[in-house]
C-alpha positions, 0 to 999 in steps of 0.5 A: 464493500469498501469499507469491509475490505479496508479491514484487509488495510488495516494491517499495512495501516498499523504496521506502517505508523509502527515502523516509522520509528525504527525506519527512521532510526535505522535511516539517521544511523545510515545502517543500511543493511539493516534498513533492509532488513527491517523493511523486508522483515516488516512487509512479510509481516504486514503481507501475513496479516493482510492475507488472512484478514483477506480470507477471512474477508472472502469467506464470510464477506457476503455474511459481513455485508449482510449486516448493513441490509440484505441488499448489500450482499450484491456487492460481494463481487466487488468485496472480492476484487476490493480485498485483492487489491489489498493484499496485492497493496501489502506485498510490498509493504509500508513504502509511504512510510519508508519513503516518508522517514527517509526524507523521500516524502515529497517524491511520496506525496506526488505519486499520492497526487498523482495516484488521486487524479488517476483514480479519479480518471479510472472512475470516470471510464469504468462506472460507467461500463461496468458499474460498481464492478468497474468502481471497485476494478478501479480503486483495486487497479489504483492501488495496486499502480501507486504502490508500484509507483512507490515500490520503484522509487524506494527502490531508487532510494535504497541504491541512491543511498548505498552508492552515497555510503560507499562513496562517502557522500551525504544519504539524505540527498533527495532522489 
């Protein structure tokens, strides 16, 4: 089940390493308007692709698991909320790597850290209730967390650089 519903990753996957050069130009020439843009331009795309890659997931998603033996077709429950997770993840985009390439990504790499030892946590109290029900619960809720987390400090560093622009201050500050 997980690794059928990373094809719905694959999307946000391709389209984040295919922005990092225009995010990180569009970031040196401090065109932050255009920045933006680019960004919402891109989500939207990535979005469109995980959503159908997810239909076609939940469609022929017990079909898929019953490639690798009839009794993986029980884990089309956790297909469903696996693929969920993912394209909620897409909604907002390719934030690691914006946060990457504009020199945010130490504040990245905490919250992949921190997004670790969550799952991990996760894992811990709902395996054991629900089984690979609470497995893929977990992941989904994981994920879904650590973009959040992500989202709120792209945020935080998109109005941390506009008010450095205005100000005529140095963009590359950490936030």
């Amino acid at each position: 089940a997980v690794r059928t519903a990373t094809l719905v990753s694959f999307a946000l996957g391709i389209g984040s390493v295919v922005a990092q050069p225009q995010l990180s130009a569009l970031h040196a020439r401090r065109n932050r308007a255009e920045l933006k843009r680019f960004l919402a331009a891109t989500t939207r795309w990535i979005f469109v692709a995980s959503l159908l890659a997810g239909i076609v997931v939940v469609v022929f998603g017990a079909r898929m698991l019953e490639f690798f033996g009839r009794d993986f077709t029980s884990g089309y429950p956790s297909l469903l909320i696996l693929t969920v997770g993912h394209v909620l993840v897409a909604v907002l985009g390719p934030l690691t790597s914006f946060l990457m390439m504009t020199g945010r990504q130490d504040s990245a790499a905490v919250v992949h850290v921190s997004s670790a030892v969550a799952n991990v946590l996760l894992n811990l109290v709902l395996i054991p209730r629900f089984g690979i029900v609470g497995a893929a619960v977990a992941s989904s809720l994981n994920l879904i967390i650590m973009q959040l987390a992500l989202w709120v400090l792209a945020r935080r560093s998109l109005a941390a650089t506009v008010e450095s622009v205005h100000e005529g201050t140095n963009t590359d500050r950490p936030v």
